[in-house]
Biopython code that builds the backbone (N, CA, C, O; Angstrom):
import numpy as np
from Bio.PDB.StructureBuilder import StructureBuilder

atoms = [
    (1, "UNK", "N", (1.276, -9.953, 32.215)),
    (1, "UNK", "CA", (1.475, -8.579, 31.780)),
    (1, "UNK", "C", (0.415, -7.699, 32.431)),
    (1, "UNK", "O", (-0.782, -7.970, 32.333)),
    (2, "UNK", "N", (0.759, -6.905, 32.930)),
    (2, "UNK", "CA", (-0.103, -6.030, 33.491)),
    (2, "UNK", "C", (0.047, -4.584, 32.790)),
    (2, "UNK", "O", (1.136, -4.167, 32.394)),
    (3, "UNK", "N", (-1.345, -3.753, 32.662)),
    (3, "UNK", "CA", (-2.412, -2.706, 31.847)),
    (3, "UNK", "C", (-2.193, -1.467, 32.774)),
    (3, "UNK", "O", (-2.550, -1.647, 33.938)),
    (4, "UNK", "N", (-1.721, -0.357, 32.496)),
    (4, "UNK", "CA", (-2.404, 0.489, 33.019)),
    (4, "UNK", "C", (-2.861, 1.591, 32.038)),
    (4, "UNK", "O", (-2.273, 1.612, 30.956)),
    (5, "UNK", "N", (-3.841, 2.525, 32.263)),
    (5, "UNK", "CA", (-4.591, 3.689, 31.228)),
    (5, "UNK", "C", (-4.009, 4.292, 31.982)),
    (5, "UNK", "O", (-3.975, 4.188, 33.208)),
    (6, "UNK", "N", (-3.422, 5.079, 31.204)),
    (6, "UNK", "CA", (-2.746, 6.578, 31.723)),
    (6, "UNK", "C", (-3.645, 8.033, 31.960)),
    (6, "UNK", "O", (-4.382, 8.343, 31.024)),
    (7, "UNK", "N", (-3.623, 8.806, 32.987)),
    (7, "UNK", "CA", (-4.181, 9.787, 32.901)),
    (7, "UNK", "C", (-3.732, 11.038, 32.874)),
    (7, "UNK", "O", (-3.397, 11.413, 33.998)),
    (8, "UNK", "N", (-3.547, 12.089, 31.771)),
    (8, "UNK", "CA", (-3.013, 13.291, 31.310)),
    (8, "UNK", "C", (-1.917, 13.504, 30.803)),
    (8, "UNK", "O", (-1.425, 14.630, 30.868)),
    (9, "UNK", "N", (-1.227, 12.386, 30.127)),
    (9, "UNK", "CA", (0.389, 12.219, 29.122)),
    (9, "UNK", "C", (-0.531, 12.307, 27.802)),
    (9, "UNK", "O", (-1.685, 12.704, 27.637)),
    (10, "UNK", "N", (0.374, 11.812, 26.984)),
    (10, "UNK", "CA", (0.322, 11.920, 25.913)),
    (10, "UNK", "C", (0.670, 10.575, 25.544)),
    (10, "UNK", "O", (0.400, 10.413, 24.354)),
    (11, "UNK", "N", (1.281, 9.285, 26.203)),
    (11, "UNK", "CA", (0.939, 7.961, 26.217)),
    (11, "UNK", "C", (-0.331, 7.526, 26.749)),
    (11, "UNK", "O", (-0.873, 7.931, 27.777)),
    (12, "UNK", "N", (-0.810, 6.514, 25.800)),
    (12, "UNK", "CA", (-2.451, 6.036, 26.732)),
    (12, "UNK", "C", (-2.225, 4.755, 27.457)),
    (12, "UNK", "O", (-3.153, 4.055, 27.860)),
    (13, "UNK", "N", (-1.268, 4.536, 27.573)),
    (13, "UNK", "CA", (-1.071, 3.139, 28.061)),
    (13, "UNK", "C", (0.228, 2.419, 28.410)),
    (13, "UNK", "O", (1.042, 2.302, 27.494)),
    (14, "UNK", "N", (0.539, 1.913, 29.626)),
    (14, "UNK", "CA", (1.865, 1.146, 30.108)),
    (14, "UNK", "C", (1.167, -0.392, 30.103)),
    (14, "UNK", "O", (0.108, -0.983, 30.316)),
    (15, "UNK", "N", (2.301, -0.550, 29.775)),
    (15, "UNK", "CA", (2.005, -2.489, 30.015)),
    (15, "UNK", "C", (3.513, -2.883, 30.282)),
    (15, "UNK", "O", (4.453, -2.499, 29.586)),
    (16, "UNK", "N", (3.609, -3.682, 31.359)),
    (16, "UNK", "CA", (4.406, -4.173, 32.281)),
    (16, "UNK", "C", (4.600, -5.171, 32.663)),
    (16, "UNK", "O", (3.518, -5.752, 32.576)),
    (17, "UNK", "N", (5.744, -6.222, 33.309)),
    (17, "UNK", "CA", (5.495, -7.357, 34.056)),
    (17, "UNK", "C", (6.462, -6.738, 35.164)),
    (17, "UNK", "O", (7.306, -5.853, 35.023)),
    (18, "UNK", "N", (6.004, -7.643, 36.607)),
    (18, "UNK", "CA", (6.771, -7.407, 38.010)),
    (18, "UNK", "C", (7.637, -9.027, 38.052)),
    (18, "UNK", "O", (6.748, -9.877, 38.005)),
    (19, "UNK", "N", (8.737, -9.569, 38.108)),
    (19, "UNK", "CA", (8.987, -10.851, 38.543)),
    (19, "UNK", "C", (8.928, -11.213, 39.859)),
    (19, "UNK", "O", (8.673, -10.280, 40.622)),
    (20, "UNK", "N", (9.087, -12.284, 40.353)),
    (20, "UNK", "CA", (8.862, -12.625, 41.862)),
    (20, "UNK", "C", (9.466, -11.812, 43.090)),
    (20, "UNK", "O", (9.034, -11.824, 44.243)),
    (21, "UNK", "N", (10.692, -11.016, 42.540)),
    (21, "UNK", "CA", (11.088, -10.389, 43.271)),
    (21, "UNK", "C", (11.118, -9.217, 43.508)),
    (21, "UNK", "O", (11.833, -8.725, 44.382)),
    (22, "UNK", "N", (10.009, -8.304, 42.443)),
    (22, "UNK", "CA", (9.648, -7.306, 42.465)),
    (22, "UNK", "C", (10.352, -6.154, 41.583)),
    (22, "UNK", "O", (10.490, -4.932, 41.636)),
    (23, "UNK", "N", (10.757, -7.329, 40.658)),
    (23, "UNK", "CA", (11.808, -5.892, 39.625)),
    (23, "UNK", "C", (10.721, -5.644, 37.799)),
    (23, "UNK", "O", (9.813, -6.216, 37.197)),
    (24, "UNK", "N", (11.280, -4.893, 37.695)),
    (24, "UNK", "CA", (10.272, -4.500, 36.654)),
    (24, "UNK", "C", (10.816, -4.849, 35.785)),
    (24, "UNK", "O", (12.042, -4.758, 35.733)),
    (25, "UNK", "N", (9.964, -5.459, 34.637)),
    (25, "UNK", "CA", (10.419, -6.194, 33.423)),
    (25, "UNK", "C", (9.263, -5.264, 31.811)),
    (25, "UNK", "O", (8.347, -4.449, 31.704)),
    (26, "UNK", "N", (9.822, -5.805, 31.243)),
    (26, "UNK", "CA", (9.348, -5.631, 29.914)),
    (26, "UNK", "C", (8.454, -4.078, 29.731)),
    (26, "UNK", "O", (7.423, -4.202, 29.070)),
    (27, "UNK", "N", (8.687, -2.965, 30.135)),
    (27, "UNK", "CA", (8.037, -1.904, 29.964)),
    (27, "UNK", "C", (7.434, -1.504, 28.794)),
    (27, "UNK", "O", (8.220, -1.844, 27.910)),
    (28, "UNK", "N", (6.742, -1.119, 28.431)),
    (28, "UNK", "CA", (5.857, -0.812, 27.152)),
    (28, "UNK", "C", (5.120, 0.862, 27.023)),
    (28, "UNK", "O", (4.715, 0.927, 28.184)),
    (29, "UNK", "N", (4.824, 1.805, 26.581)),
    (29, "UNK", "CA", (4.513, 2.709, 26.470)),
    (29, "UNK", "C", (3.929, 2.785, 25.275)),
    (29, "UNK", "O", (4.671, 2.752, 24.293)),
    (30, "UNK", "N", (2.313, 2.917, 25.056)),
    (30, "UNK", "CA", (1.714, 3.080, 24.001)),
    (30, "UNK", "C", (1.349, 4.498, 23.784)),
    (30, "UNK", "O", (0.728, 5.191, 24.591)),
    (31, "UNK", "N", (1.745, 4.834, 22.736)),
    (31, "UNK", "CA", (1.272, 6.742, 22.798)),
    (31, "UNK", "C", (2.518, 7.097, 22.993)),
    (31, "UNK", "O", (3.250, 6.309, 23.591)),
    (32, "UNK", "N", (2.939, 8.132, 22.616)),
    (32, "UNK", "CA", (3.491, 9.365, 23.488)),
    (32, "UNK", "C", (4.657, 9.499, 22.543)),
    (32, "UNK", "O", (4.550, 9.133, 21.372)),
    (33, "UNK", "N", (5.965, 10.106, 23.111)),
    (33, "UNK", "CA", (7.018, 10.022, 22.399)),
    (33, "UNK", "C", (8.088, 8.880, 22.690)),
    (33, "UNK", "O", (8.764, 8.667, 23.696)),
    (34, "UNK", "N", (8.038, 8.433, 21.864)),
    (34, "UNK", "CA", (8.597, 7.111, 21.711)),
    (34, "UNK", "C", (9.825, 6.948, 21.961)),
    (34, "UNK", "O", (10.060, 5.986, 22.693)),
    (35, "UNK", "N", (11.205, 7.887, 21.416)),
    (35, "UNK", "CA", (11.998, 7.421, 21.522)),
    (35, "UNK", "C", (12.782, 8.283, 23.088)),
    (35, "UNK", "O", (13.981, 8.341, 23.362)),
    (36, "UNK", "N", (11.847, 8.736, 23.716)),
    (36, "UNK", "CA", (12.122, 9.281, 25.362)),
    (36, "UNK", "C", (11.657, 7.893, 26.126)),
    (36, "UNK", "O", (12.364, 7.318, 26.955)),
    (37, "UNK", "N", (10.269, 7.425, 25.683)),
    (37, "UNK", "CA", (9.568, 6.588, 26.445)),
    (37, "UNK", "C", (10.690, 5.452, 25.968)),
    (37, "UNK", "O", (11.543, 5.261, 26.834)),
    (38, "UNK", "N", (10.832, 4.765, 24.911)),
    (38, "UNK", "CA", (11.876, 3.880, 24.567)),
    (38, "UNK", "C", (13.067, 3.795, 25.936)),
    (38, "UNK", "O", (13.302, 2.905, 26.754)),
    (39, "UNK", "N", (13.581, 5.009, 25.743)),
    (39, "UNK", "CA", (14.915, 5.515, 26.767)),
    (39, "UNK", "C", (14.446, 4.779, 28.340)),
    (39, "UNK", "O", (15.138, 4.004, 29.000)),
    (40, "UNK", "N", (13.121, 5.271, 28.665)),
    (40, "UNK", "CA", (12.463, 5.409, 29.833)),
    (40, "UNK", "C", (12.501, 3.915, 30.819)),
    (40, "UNK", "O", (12.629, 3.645, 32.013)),
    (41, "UNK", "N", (12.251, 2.942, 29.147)),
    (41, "UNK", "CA", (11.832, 2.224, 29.398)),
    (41, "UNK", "C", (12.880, 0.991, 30.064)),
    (41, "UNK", "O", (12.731, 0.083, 30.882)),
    (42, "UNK", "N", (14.414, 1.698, 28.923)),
    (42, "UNK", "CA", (15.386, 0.573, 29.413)),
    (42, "UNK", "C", (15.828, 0.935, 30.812)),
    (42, "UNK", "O", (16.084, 0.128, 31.706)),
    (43, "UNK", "N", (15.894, 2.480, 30.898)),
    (43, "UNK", "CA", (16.230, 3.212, 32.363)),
    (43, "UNK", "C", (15.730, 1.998, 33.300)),
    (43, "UNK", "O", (16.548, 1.373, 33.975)),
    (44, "UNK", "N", (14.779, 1.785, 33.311)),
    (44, "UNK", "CA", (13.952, 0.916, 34.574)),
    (44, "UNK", "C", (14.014, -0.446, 34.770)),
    (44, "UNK", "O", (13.843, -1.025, 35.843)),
    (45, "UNK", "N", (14.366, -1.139, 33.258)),
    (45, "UNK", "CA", (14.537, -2.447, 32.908)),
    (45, "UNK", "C", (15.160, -3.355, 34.685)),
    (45, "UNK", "O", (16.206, -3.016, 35.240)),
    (46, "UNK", "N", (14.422, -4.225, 35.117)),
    (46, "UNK", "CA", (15.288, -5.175, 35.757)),
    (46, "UNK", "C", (15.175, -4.268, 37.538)),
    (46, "UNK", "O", (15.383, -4.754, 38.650)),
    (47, "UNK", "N", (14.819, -3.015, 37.198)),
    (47, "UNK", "CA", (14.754, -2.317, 38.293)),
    (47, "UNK", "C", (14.453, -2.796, 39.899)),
    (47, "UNK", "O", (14.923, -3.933, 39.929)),
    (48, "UNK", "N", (13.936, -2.513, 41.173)),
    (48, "UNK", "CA", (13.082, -2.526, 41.846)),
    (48, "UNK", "C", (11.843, -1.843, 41.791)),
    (48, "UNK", "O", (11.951, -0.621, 41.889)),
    (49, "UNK", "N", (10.856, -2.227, 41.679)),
    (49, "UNK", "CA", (9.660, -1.567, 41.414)),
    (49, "UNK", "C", (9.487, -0.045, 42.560)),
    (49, "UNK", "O", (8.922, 1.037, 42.404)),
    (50, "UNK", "N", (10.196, -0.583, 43.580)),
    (50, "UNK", "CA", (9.624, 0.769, 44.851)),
    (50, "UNK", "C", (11.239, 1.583, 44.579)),
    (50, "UNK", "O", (11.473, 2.543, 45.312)),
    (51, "UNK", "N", (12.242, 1.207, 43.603)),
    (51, "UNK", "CA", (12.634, 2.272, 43.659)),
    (51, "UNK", "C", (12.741, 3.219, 41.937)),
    (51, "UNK", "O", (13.323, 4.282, 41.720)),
    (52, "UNK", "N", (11.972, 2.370, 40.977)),
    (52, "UNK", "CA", (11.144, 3.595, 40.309)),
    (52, "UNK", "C", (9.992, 4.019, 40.758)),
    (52, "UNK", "O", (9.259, 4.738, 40.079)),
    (53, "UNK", "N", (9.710, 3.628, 41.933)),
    (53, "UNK", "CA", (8.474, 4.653, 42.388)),
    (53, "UNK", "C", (9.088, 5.852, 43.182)),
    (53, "UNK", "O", (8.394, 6.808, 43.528)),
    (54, "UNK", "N", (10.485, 5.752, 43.465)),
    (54, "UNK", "CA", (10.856, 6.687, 44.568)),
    (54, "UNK", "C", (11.714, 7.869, 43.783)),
    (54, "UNK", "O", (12.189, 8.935, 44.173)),
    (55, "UNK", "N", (11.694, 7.129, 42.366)),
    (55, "UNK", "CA", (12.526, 7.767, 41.141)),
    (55, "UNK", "C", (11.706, 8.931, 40.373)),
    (55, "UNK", "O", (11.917, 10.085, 40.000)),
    (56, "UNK", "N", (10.567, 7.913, 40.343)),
    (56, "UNK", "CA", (9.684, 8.696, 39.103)),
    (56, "UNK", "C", (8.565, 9.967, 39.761)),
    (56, "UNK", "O", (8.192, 11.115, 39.520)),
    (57, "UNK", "N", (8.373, 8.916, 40.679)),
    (57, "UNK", "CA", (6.654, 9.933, 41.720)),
    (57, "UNK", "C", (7.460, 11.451, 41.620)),
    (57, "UNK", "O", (8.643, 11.748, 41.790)),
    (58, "UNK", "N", (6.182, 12.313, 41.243)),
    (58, "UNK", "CA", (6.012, 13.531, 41.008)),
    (58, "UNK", "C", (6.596, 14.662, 39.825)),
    (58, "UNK", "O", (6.469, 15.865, 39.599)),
    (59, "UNK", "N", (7.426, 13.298, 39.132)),
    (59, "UNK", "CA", (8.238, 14.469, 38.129)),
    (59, "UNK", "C", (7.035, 15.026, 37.076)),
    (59, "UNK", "O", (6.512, 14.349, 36.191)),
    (60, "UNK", "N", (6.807, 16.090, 37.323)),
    (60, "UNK", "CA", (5.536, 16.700, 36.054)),
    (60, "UNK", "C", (6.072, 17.121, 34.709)),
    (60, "UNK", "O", (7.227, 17.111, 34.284)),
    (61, "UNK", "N", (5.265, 17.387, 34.307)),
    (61, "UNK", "CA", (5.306, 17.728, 32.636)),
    (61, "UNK", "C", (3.985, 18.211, 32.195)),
    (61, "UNK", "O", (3.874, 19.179, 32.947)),
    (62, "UNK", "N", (2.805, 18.195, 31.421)),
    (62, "UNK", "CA", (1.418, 18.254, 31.201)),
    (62, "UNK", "C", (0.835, 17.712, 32.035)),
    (62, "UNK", "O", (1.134, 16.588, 32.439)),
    (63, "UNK", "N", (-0.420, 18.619, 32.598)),
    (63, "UNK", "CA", (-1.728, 18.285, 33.220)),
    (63, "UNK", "C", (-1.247, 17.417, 35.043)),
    (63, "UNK", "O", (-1.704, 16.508, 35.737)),
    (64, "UNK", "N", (-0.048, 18.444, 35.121)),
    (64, "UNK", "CA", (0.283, 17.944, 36.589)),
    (64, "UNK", "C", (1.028, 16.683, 36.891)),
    (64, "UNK", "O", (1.447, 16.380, 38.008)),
    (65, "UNK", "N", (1.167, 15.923, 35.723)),
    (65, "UNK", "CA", (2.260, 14.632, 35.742)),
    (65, "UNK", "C", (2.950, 14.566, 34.615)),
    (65, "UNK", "O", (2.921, 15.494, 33.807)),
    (66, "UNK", "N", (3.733, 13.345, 34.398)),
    (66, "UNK", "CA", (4.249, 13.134, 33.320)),
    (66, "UNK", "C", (4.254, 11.624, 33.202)),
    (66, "UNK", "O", (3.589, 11.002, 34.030)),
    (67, "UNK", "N", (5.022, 10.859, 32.136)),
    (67, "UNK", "CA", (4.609, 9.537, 31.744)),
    (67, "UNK", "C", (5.563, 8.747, 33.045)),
    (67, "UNK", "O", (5.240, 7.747, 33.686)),
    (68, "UNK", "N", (6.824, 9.576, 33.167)),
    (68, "UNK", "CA", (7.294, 8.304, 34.493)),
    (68, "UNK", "C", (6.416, 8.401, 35.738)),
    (68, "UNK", "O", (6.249, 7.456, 36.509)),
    (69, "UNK", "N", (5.735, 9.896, 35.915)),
    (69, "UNK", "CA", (4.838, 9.852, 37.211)),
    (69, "UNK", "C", (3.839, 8.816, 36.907)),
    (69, "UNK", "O", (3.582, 8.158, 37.916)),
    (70, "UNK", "N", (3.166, 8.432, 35.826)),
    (70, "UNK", "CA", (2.321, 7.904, 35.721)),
    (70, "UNK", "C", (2.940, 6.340, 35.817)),
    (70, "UNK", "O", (2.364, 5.598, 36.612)),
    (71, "UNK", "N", (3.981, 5.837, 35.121)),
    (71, "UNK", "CA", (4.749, 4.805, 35.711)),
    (71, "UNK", "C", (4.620, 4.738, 36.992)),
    (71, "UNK", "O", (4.314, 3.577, 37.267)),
    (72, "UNK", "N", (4.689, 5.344, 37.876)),
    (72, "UNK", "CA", (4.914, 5.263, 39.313)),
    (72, "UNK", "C", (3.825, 5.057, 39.578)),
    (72, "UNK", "O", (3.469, 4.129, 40.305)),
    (73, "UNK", "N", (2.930, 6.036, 38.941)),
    (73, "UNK", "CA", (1.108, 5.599, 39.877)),
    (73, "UNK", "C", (0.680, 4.002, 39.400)),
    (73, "UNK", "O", (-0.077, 3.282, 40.051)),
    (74, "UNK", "N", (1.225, 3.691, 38.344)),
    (74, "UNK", "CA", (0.538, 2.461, 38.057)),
    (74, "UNK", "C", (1.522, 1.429, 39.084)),
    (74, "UNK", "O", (0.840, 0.626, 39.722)),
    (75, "UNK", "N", (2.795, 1.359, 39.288)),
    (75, "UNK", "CA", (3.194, 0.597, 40.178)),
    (75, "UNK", "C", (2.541, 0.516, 41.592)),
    (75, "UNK", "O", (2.347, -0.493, 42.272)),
    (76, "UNK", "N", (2.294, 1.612, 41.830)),
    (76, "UNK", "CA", (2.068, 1.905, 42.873)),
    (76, "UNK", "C", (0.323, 0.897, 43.338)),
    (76, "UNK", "O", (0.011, 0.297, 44.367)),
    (77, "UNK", "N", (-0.338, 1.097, 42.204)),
    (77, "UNK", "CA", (-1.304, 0.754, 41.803)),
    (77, "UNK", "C", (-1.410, -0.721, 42.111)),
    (77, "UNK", "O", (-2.086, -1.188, 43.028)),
    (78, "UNK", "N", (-0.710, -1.376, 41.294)),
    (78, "UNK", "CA", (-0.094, -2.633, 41.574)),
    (78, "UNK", "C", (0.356, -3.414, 42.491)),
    (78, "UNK", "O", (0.223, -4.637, 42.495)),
    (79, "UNK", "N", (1.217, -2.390, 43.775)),
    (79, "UNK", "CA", (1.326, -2.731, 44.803)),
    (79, "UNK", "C", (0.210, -3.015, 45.604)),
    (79, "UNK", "O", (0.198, -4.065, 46.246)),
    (80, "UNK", "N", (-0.837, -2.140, 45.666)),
    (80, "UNK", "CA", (-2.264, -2.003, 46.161)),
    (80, "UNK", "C", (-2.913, -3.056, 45.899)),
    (80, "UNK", "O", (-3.500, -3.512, 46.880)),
    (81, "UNK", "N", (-3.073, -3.796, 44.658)),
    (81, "UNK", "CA", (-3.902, -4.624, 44.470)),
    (81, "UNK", "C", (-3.025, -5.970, 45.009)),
    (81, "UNK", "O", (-3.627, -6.950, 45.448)),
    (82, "UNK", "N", (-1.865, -5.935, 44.952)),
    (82, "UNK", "CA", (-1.396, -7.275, 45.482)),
    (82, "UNK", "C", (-1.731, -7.298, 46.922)),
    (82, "UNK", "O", (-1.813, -8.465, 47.306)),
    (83, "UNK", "N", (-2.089, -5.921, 48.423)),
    (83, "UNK", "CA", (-2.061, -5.951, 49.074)),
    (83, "UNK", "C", (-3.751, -6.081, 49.813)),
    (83, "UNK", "O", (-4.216, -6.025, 50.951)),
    (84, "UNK", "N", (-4.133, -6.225, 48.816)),
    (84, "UNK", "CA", (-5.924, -6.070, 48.949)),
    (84, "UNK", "C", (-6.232, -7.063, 49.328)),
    (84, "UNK", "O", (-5.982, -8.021, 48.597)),
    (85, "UNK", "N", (-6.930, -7.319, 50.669)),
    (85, "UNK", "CA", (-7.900, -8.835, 50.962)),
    (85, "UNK", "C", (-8.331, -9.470, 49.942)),
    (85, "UNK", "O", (-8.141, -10.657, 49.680)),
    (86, "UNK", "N", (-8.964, -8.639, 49.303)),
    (86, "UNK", "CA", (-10.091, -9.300, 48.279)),
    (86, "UNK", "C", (-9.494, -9.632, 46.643)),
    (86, "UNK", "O", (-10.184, -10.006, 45.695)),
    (87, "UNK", "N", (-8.022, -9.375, 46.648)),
    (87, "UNK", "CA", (-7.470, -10.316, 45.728)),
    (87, "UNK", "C", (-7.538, -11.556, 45.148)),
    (87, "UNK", "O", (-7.940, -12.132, 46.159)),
    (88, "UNK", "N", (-7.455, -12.577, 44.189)),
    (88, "UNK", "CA", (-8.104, -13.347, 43.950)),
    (88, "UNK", "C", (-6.852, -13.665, 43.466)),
    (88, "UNK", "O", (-6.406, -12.835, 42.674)),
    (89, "UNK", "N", (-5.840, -15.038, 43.809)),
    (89, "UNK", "CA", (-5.338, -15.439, 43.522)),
    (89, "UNK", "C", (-4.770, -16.731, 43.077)),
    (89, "UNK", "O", (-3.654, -16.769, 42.559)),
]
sb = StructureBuilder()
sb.init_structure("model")
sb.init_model(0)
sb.init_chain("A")
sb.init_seg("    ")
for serial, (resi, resn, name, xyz) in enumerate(atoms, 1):
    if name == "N":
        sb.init_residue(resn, " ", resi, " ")
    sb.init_atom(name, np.array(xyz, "f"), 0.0, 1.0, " ", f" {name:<3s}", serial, name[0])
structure = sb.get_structure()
């Protein structure tokens, strides 16, 4: 399961799994409004991860993002660290 802290929603927190093939599983949204984020969450269920990033990146709401942008930054996030030398696997 993977963590991310959200920055400027009104959720504080996504928690997530990626499966081997890169689809997004089990979405979680702590904070916020629940039964949008609920919605949000099945929207993506089973997804490709790069194409809720191509879905979600930039849709705003408060403080210049919103909770799917922030979905996206944390995937995105995710992608990064799988692509990092210094990964530890």
């Amino acid at each position: 399961m993977q963590t991310y802290m959200t920055k400027g929603t009104c959720s504080r927190q996504i928690l997530f799994d990626v499966t081997e093939d890169f689809k997004l599983k089990n979405v979680k949204f702590i904070g916020g409004c629940s039964g949008n984020l609920q919605a949000l969450s099945r929207l993506v269920e089973d997804k490709p991860i790069d194409e809720v990033i191509n879905t979600l990146k930039g849709i705003k709401c408060r403080s210049n993002t919103s909770c799917g942008d922030q979905l996206a930054t944390a995937l995105i996030e995710y992608k990064n660290k799988l692509n990092s030398p210094d990964l530890e696997k």
